[in-house]
BADREN-924958 format. One line per 2 residues: number of its first residue (from 1); for each residue x, z, y of N, C-alpha, C, O. Coordinates in steps of 0.001 Angstrom, whole numbers, plus 500000, padded with zeros to 6 digits. Example, Ala and Ser with C-alpha at 12.3 -4.5 7.8 and 13.67 -1.06 7.14 Angstrom:
<rs>
1	513190,507800,494310,512300,507800,495500,513200,507800,496700,514236,508465,496681  512850,507080,497750,513670,507140,498940,512900,507870,500030,513409,508039,501138
</rs>
This chain:
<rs>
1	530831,579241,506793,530557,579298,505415,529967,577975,504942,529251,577260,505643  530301,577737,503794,529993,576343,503212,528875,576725,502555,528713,577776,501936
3	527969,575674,502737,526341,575655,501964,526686,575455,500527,527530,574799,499916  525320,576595,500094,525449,576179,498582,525450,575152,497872,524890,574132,498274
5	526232,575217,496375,526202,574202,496054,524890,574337,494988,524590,575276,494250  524227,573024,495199,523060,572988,494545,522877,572935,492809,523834,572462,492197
7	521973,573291,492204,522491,573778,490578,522141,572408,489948,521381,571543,490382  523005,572429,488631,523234,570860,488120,521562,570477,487653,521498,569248,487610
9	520391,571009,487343,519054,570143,487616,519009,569624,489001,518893,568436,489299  519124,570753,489930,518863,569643,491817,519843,568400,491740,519449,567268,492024
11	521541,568755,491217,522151,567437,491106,521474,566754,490704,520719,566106,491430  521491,566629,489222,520814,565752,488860,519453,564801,488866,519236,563665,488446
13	518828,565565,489381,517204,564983,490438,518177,564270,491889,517474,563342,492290  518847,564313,492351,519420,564421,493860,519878,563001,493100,519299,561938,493328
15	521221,563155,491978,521753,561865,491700,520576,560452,491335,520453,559297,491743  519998,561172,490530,518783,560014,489940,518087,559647,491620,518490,558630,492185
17	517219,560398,492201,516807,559969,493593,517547,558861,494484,516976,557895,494991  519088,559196,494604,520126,558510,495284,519973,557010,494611,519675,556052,495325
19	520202,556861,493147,520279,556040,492381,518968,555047,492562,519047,553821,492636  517597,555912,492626,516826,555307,492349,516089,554481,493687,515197,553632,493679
21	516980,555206,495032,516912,554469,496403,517692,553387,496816,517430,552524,497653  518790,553561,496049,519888,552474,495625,519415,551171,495065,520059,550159,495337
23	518300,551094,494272,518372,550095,493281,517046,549802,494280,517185,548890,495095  516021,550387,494259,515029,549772,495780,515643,549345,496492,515238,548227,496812
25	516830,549762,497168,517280,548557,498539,517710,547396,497812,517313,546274,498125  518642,547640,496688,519114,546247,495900,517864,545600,495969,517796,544534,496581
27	516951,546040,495480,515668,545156,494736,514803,544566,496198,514039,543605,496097  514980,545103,497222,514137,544389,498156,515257,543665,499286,514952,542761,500064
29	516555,544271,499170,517189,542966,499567,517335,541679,498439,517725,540597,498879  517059,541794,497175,516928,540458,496274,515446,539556,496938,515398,538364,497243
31	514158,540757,497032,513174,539851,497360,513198,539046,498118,512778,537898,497966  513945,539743,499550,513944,539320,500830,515043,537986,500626,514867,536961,501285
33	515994,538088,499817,516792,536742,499549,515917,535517,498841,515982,534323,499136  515253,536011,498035,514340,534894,497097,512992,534349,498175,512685,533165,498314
35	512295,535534,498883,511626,534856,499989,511954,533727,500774,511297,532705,500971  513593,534218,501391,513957,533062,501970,514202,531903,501706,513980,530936,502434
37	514815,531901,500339,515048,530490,499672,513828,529799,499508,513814,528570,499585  512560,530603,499238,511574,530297,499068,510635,528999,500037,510147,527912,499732
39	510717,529799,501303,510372,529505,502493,511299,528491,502611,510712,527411,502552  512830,528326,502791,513573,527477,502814,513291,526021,501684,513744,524930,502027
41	512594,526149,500491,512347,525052,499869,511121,524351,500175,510946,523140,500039  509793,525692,500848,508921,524886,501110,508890,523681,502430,508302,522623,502655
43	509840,524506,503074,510031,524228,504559,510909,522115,504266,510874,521129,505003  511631,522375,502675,512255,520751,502650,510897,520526,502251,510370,519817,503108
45	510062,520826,501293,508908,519767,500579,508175,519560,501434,507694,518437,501283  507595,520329,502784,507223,519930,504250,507281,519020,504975,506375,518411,505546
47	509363,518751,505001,509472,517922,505611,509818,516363,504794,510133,515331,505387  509639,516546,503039,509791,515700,502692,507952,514801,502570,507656,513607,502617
49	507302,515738,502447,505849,514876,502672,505761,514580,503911,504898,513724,504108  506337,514958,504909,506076,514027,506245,506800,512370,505898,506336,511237,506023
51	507869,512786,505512,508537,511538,505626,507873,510539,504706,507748,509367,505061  507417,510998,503458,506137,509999,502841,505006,509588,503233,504359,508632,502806
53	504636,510674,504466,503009,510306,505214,503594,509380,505937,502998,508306,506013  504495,509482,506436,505163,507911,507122,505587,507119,507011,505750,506216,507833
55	505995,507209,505677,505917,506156,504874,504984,505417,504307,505388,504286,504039  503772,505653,503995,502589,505423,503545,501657,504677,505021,500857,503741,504991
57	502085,505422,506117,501339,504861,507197,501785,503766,507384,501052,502863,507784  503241,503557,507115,503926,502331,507434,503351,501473,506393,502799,500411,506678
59	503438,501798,505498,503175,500795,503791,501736,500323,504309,501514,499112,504295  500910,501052,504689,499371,500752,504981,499018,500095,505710,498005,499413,505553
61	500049,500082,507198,499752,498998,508050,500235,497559,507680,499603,496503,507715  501476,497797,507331,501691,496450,506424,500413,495568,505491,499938,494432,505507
63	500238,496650,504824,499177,495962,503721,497882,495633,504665,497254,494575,504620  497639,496595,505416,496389,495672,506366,497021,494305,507317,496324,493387,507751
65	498223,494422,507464,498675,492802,508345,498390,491783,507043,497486,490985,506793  499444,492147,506431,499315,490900,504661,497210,490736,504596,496788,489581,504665
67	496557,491444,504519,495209,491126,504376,494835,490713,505041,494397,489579,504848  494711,491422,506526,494451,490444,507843,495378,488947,508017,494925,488283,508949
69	496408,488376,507415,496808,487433,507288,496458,486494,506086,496524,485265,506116  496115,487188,505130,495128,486442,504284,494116,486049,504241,493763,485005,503693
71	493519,486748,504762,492113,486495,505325,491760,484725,505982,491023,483770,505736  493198,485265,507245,493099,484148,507840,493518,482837,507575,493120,481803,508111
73	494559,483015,506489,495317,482106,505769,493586,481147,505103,493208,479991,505295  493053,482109,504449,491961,481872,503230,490617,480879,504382,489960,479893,504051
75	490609,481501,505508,489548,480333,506814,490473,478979,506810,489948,477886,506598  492050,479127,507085,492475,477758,507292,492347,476763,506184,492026,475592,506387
77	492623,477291,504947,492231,476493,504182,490715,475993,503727,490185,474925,503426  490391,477155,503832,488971,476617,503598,488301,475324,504319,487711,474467,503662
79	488512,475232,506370,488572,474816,507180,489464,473205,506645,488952,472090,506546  490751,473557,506406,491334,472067,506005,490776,471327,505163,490862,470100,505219
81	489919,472158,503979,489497,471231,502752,488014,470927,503180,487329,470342,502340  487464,471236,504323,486478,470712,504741,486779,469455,505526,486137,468407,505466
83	487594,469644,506097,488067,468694,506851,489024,467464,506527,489335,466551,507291  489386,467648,505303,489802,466847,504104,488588,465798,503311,488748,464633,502944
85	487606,466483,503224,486192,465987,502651,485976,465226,503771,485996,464007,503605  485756,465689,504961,485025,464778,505748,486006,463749,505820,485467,462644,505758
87	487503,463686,505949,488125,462506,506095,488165,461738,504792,488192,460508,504810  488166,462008,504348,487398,461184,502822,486616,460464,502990,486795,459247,503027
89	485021,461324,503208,484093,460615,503129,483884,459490,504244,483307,458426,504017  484438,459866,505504,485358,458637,506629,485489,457462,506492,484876,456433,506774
91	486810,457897,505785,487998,456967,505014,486794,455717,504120,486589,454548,504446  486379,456240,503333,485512,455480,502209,484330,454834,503025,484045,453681,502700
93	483703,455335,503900,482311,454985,505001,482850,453753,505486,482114,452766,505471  484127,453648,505953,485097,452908,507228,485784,451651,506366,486072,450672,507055
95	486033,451579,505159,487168,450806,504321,486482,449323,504627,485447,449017,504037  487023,448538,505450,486904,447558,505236,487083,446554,503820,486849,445346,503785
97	487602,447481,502581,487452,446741,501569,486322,446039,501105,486206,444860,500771  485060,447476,501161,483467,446852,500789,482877,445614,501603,481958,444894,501211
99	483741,445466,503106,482493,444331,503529,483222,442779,502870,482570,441772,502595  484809,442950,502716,485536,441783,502126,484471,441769,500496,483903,440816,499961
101	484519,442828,500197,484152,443125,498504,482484,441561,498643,482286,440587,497916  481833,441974,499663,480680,441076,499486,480923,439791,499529,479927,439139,499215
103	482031,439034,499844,482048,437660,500184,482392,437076,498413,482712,437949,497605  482327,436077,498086,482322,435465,497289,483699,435362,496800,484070,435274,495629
105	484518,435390,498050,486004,434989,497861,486699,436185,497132,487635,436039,496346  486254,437138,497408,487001,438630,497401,486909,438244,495290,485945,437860,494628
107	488405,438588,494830,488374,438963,493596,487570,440072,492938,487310,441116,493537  487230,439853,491846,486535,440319,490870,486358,441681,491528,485408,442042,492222
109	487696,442532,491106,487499,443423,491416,487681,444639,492445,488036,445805,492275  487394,444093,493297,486965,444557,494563,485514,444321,495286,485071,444896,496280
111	484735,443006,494253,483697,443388,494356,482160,444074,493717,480955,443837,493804  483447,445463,492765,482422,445846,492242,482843,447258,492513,483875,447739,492045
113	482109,447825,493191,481856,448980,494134,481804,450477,493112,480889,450808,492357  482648,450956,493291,483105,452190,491890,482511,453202,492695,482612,453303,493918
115	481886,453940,491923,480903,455253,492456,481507,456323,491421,481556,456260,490192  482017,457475,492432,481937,459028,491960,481250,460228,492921,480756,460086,494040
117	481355,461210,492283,481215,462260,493042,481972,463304,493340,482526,463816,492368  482165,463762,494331,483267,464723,494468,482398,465845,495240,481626,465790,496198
119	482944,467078,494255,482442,468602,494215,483386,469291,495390,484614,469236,495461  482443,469973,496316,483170,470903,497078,482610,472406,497229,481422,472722,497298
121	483099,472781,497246,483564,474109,497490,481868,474946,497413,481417,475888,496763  481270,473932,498531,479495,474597,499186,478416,474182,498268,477250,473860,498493
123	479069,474266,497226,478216,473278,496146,477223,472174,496270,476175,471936,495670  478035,471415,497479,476994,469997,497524,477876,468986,497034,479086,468777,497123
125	477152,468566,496629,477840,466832,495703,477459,465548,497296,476641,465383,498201  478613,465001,496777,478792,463672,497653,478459,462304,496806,478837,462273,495635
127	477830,461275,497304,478298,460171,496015,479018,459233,496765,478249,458913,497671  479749,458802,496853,480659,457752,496761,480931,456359,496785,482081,455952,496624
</rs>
């Protein structure tokens, strides 16, 4: 014998129920799709800030070589223009022009002894 058939309110509770288990699985297989994409986009912005932290580490060591090379750049010169001064003041100590400059013979002007001062860097004046 075939089971009763159920009266059109149980259908209709039975259909709506069916329906309304229907649209829950739709609706949590949508979540479960949007989760994943989800996870799937954080998972690129993850691996796209790595690739900028390494980029940045790279950019950073650079910029500390360029400074640490400036640095050193900024001693050599400093170092040359000291060492520029002293060959100056050398040069001018050493010129056999001044001892010709004293003789009588030496033209006019060479024997009149031109004085400046030259400013460096350590704020001491030289005279000349």
């Amino acid at each position: 014998m075939a089971p009763p058939k159920p009266s059109k309110q149980t259908q209709i509770l039975l259909d709506t129920m069916s329906k309304s288990a229907h649209e829950e699985k739709t609706f949590k297989h949508e979540v479960m799709d949007h989760l994943k994409l989800m996870f799937s986009r954080i998972s690129d912005v993850g691996e796209v800030q790595q690739q900028m932290k390494a980029q940045m580490d790279i950019h950073g060591a650079a910029i500390y070589n360029y400074s640490a090379e400036q640095h050193m750049i900024a001693q050599q010169v400093k170092a040359n223009r000291a060492t520029m001064a002293q060959l100056t003041m050398r040069q001018f100590e050493h010129e056999s022009i001044y001892d010709d400059a004293e003789n009588d013979d030496a033209p006019s002007h060479l024997r009149r002894k031109t004085h400046f001062t030259m400013y460096l860097p350590s704020t001491k004046s030289y005279q000349i």
